[in-house]
PyMOL Python script that loads the backbone (N, CA, C, O; Angstrom):
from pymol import cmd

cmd.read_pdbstr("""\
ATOM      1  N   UNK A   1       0.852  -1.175   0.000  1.00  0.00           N
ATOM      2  CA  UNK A   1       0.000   0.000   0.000  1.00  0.00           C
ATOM      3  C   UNK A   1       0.898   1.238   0.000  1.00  0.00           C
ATOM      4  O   UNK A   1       1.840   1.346   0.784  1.00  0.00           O
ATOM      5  N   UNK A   2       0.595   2.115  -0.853  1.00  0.00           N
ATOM      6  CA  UNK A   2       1.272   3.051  -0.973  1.00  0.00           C
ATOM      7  C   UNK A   2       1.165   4.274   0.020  1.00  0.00           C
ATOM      8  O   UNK A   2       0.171   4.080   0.720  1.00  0.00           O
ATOM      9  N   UNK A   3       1.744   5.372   0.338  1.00  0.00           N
ATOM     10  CA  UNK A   3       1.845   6.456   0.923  1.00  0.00           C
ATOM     11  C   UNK A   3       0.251   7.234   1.141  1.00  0.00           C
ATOM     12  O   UNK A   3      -0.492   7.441   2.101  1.00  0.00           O
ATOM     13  N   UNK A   4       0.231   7.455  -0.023  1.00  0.00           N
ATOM     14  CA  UNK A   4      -1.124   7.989  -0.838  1.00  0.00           C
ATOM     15  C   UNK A   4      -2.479   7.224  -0.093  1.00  0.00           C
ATOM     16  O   UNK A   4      -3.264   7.579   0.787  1.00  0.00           O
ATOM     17  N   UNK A   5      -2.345   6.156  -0.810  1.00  0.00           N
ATOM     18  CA  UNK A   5      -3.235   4.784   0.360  1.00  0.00           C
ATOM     19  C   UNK A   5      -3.734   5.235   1.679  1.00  0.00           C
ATOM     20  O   UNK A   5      -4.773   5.569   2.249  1.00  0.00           O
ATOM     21  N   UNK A   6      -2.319   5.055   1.894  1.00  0.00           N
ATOM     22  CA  UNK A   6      -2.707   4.973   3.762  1.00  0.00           C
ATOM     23  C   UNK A   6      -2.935   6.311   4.227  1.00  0.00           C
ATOM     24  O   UNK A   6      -3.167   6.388   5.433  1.00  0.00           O
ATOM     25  N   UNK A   7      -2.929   7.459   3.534  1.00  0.00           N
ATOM     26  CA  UNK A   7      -3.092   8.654   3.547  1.00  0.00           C
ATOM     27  C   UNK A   7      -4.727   8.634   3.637  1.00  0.00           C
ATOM     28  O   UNK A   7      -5.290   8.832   4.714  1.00  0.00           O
ATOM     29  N   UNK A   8      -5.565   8.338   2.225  1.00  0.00           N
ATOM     30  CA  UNK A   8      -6.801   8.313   2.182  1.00  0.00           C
ATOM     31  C   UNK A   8      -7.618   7.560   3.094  1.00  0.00           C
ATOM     32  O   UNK A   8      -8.789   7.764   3.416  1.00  0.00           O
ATOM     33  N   UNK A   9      -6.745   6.570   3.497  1.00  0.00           N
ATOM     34  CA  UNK A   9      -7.975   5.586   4.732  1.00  0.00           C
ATOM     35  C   UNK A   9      -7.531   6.402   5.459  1.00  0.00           C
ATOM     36  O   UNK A   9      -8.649   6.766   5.824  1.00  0.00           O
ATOM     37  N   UNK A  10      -6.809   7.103   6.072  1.00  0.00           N
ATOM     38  CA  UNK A  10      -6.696   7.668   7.737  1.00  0.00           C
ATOM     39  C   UNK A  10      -7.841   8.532   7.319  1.00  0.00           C
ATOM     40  O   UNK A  10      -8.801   8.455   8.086  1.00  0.00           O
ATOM     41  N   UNK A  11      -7.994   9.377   6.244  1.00  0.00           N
ATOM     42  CA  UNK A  11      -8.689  10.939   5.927  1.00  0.00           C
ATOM     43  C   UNK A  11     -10.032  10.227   6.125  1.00  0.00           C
ATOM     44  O   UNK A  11     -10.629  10.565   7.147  1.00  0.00           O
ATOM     45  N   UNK A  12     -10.725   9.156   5.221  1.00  0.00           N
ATOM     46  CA  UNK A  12     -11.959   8.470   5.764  1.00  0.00           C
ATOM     47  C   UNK A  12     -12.348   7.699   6.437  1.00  0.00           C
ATOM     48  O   UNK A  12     -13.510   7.296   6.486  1.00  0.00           O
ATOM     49  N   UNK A  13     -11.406   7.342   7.103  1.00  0.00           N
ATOM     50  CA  UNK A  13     -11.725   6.826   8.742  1.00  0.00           C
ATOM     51  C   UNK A  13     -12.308   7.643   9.392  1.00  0.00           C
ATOM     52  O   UNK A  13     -13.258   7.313  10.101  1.00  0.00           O
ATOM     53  N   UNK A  14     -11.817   9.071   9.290  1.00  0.00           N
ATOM     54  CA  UNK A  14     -12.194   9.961  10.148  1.00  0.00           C
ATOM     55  C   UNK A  14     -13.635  10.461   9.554  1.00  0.00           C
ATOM     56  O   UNK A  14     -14.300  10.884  10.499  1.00  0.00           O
ATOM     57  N   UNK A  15     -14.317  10.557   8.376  1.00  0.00           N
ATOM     58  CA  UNK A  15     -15.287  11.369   8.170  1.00  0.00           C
ATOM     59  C   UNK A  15     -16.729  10.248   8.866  1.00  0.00           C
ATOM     60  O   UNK A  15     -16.707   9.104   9.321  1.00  0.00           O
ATOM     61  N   UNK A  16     -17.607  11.024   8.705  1.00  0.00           N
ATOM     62  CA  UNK A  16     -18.666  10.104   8.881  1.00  0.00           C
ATOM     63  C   UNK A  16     -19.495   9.006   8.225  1.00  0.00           C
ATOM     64  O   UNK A  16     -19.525   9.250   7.019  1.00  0.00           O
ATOM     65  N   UNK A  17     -20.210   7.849   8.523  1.00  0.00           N
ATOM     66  CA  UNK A  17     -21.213   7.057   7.425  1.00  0.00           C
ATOM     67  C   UNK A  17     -21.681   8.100   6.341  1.00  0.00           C
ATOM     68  O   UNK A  17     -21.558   8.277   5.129  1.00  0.00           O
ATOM     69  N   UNK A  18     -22.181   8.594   7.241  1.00  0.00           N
ATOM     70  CA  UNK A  18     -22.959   9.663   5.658  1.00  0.00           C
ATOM     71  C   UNK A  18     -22.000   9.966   4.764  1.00  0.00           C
ATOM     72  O   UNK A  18     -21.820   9.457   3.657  1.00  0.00           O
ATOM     73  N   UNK A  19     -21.239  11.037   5.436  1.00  0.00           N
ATOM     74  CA  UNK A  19     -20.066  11.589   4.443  1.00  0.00           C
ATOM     75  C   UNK A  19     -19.249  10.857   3.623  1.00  0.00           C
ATOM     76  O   UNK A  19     -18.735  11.369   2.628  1.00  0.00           O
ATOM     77  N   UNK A  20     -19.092   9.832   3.902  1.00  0.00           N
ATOM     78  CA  UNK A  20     -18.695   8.769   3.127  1.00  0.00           C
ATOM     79  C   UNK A  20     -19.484   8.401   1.363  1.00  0.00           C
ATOM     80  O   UNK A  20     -19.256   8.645   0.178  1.00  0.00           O
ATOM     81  N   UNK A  21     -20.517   7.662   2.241  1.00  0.00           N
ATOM     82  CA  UNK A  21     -21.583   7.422   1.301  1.00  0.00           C
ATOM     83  C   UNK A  21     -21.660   8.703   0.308  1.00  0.00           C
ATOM     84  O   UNK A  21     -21.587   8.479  -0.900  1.00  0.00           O
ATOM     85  N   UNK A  22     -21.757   9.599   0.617  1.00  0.00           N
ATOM     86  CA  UNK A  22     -21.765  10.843  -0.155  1.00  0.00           C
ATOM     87  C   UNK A  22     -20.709  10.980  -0.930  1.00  0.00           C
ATOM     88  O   UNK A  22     -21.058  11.256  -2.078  1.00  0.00           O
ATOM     89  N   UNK A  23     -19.272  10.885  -0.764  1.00  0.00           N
ATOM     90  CA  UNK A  23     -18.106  11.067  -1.589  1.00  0.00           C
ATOM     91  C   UNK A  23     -18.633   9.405  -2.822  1.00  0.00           C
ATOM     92  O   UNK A  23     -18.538   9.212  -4.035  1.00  0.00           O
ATOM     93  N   UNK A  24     -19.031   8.773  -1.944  1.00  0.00           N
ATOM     94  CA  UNK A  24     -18.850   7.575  -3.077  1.00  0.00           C
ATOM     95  C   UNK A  24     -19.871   7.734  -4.014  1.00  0.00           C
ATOM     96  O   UNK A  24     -19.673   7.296  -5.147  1.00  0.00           O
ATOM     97  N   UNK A  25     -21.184   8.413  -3.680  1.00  0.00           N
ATOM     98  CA  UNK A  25     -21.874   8.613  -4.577  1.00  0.00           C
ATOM     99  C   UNK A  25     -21.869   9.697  -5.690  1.00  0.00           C
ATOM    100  O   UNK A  25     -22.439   9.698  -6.781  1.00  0.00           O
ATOM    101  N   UNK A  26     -20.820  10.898  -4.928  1.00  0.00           N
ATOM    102  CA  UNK A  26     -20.252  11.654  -5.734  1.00  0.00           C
ATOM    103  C   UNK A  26     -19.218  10.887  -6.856  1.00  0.00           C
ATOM    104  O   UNK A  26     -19.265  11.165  -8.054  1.00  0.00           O
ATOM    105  N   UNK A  27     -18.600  10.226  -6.482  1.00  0.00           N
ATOM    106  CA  UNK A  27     -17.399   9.523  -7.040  1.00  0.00           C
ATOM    107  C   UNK A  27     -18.212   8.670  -8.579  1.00  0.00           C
ATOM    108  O   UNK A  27     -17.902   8.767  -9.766  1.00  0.00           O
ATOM    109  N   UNK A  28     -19.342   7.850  -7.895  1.00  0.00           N
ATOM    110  CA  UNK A  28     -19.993   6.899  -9.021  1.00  0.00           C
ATOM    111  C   UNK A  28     -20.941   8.105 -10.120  1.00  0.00           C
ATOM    112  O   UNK A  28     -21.304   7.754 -11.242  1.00  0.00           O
ATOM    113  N   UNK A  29     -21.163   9.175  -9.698  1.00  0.00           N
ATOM    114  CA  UNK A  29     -22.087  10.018 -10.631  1.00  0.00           C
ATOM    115  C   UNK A  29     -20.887  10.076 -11.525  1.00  0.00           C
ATOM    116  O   UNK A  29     -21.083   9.882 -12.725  1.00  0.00           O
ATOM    117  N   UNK A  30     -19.081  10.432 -10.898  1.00  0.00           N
ATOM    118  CA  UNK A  30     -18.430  10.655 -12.147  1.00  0.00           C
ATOM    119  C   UNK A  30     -17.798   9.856 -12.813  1.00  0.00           C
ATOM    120  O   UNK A  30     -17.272  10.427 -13.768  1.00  0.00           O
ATOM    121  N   UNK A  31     -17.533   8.517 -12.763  1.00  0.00           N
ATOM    122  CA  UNK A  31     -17.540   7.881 -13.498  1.00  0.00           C
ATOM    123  C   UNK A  31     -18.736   7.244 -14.345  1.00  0.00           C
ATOM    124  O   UNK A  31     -18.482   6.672 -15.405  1.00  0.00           O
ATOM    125  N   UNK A  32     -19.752   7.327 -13.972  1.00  0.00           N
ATOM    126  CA  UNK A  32     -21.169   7.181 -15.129  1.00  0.00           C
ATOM    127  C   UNK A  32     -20.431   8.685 -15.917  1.00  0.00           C
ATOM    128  O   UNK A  32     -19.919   8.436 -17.009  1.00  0.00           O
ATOM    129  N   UNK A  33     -20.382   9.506 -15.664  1.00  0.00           N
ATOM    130  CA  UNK A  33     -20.337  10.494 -16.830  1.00  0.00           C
ATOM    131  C   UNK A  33     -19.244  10.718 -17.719  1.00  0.00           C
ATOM    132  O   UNK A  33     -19.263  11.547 -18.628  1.00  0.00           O
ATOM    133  N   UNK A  34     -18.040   9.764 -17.367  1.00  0.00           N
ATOM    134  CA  UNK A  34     -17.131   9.717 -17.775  1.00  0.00           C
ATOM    135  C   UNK A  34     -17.063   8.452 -18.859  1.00  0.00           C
ATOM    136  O   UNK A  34     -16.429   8.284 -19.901  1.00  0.00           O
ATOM    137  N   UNK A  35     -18.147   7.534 -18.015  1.00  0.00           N
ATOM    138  CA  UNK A  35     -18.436   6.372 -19.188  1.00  0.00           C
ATOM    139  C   UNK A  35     -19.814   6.869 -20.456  1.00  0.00           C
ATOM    140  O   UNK A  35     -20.132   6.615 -21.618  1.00  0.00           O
ATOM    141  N   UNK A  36     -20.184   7.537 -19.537  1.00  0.00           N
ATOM    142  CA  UNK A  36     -21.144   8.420 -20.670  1.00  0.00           C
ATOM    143  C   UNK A  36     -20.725   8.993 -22.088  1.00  0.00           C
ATOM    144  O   UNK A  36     -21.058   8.796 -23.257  1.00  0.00           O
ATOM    145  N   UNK A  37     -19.605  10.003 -21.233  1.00  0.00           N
ATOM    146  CA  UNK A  37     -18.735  10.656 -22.508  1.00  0.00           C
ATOM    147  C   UNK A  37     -17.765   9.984 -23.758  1.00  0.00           C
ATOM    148  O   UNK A  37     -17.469  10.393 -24.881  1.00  0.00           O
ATOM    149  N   UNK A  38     -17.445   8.822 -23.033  1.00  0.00           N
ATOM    150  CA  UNK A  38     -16.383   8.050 -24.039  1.00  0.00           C
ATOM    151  C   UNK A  38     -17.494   7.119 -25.053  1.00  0.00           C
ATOM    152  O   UNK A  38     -17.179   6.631 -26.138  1.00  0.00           O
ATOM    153  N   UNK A  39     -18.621   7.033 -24.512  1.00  0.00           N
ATOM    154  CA  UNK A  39     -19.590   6.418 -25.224  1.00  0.00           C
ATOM    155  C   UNK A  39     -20.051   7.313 -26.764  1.00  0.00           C
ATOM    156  O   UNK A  39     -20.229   7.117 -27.966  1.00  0.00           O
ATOM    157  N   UNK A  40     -20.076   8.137 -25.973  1.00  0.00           N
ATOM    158  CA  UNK A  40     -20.610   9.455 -27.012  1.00  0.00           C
ATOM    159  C   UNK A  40     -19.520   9.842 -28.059  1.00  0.00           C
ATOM    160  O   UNK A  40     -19.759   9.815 -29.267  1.00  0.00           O
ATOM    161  N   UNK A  41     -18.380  10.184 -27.569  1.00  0.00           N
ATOM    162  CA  UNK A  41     -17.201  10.333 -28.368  1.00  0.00           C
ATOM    163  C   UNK A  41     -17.258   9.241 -29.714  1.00  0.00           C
ATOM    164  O   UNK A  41     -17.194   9.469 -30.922  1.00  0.00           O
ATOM    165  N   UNK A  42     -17.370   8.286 -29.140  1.00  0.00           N
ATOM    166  CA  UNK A  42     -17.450   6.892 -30.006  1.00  0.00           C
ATOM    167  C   UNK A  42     -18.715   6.823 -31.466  1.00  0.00           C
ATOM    168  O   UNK A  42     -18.664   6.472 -32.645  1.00  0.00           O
ATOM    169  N   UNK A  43     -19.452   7.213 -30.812  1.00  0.00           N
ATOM    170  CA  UNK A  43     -20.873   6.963 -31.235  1.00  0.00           C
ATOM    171  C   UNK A  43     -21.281   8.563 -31.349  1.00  0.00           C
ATOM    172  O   UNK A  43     -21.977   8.856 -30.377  1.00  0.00           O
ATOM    173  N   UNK A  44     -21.084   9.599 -32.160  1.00  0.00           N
ATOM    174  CA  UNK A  44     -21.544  11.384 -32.288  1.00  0.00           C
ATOM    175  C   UNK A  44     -22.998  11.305 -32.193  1.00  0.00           C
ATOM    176  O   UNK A  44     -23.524  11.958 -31.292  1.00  0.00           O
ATOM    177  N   UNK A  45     -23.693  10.655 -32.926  1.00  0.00           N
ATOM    178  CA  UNK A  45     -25.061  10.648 -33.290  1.00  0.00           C
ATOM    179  C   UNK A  45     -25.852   9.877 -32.244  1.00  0.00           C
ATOM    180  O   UNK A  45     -26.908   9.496 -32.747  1.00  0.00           O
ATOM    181  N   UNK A  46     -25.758   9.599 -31.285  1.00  0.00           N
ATOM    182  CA  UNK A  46     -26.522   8.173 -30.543  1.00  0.00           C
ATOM    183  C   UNK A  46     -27.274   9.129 -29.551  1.00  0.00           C
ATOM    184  O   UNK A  46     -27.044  10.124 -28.864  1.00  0.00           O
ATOM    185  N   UNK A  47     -28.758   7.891 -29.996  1.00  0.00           N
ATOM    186  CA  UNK A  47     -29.564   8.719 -29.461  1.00  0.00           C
ATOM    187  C   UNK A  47     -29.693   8.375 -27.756  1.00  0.00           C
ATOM    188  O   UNK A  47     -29.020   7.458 -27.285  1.00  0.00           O
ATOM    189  N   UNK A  48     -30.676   9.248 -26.832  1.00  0.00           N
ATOM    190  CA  UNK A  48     -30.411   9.167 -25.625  1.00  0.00           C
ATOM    191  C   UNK A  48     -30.462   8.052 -24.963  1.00  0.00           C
ATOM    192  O   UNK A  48     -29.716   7.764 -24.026  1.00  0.00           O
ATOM    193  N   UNK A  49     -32.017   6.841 -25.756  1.00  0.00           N
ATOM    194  CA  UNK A  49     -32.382   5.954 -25.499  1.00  0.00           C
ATOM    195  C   UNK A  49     -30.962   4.709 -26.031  1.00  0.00           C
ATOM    196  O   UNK A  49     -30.820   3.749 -25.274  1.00  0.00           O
ATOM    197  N   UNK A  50     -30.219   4.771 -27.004  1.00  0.00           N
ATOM    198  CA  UNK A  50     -29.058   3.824 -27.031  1.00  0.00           C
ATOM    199  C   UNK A  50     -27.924   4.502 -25.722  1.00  0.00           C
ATOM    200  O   UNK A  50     -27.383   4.001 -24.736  1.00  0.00           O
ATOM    201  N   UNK A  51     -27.931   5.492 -26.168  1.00  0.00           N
ATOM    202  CA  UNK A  51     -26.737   5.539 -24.880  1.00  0.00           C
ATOM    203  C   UNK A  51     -27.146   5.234 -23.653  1.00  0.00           C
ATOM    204  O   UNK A  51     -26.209   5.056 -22.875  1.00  0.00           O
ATOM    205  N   UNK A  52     -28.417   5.084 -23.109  1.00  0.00           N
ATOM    206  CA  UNK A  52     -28.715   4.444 -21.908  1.00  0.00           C
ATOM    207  C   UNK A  52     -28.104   3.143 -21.675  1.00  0.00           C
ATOM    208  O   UNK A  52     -27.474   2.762 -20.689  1.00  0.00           O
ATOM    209  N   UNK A  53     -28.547   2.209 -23.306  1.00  0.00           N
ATOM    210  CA  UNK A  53     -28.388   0.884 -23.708  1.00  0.00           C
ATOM    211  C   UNK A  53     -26.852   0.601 -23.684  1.00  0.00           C
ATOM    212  O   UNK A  53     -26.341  -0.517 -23.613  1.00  0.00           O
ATOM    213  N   UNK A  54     -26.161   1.870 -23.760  1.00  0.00           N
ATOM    214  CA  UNK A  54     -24.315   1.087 -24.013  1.00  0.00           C
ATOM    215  C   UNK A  54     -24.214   1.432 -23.235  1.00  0.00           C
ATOM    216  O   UNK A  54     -23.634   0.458 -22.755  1.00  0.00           O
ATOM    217  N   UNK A  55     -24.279   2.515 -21.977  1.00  0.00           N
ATOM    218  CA  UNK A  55     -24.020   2.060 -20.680  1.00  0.00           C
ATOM    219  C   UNK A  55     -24.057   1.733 -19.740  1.00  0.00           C
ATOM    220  O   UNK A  55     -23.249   1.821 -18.815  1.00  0.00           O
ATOM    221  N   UNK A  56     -25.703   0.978 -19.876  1.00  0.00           N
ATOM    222  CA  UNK A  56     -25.914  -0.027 -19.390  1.00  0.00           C
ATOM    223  C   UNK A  56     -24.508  -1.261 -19.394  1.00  0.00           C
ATOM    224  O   UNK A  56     -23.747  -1.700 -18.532  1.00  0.00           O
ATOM    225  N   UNK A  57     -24.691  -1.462 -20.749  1.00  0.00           N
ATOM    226  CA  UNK A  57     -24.094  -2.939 -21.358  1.00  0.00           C
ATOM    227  C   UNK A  57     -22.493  -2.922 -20.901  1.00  0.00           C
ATOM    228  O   UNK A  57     -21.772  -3.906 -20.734  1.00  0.00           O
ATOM    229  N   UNK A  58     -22.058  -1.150 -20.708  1.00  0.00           N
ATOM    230  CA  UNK A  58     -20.651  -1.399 -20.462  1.00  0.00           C
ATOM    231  C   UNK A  58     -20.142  -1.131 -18.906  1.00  0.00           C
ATOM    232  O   UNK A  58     -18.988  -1.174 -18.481  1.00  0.00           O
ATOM    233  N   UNK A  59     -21.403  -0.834 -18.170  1.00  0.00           N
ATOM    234  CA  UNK A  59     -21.440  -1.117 -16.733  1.00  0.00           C
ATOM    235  C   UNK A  59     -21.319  -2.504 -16.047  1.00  0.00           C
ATOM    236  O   UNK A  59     -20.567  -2.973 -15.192  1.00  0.00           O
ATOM    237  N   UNK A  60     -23.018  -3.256 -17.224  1.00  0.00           N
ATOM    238  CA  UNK A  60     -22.758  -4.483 -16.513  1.00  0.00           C
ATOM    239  C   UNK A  60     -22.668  -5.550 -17.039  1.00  0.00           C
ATOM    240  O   UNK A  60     -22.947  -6.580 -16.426  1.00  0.00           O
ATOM    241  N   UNK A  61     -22.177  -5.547 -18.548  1.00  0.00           N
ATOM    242  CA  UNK A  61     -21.545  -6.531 -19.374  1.00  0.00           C
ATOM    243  C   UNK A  61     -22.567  -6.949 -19.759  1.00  0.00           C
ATOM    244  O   UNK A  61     -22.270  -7.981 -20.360  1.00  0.00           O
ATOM    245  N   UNK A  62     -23.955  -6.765 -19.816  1.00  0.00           N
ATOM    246  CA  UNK A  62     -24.998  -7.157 -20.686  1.00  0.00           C
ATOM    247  C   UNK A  62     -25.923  -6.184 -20.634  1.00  0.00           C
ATOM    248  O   UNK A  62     -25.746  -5.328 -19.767  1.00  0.00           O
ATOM    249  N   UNK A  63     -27.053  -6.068 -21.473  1.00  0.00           N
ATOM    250  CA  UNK A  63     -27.686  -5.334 -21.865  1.00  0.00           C
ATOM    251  C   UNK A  63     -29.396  -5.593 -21.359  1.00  0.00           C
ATOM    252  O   UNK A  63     -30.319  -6.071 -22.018  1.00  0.00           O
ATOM    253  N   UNK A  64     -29.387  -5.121 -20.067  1.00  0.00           N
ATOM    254  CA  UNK A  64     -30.793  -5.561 -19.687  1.00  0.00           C
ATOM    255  C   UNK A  64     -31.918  -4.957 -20.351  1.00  0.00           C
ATOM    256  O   UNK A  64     -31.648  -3.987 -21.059  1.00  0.00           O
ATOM    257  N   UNK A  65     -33.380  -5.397 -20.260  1.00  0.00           N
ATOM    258  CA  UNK A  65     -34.269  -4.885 -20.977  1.00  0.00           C
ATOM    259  C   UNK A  65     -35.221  -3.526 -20.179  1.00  0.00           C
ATOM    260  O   UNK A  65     -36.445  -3.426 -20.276  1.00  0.00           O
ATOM    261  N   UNK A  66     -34.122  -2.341 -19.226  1.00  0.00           N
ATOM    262  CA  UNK A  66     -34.639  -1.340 -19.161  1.00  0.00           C
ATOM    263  C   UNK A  66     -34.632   0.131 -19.768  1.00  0.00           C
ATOM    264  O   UNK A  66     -35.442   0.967 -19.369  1.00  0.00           O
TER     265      UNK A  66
END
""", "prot")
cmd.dss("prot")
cmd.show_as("cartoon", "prot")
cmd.util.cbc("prot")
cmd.orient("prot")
């Protein structure tokens, strides 16, 4: 474990359940939008309803029917 590592668990050891939960949910909004964007890059034209569909499929390796 690196420097860095053991740096970040001491920093969220200390915050709270919530606050936690909150950075991680901050954290997962930006990688959806980051998998959003590389989707889009890929694909210029795709409409809202496929890009739901590819990242779905590249979240969870298949393509459910929502």
């Amino acid at each position: 474990m690196t420097k860095t590592e053991k740096e970040y668990i001491k920093i969220m050891k200390n915050k709270t359940g919530q606050e936690r939960l909150k950075i991680a949910m901050e954290l997962r909004e930006f990688v959806l939008k980051i998998a959003e964007e590389g989707i889009k890059d890929q694909n210029s034209n795709i409409s809202a309803k496929d890009l739901k569909a590819k990242l779905q499929e590249r979240i969870y390796e298949s393509n459910f029917p929502f």
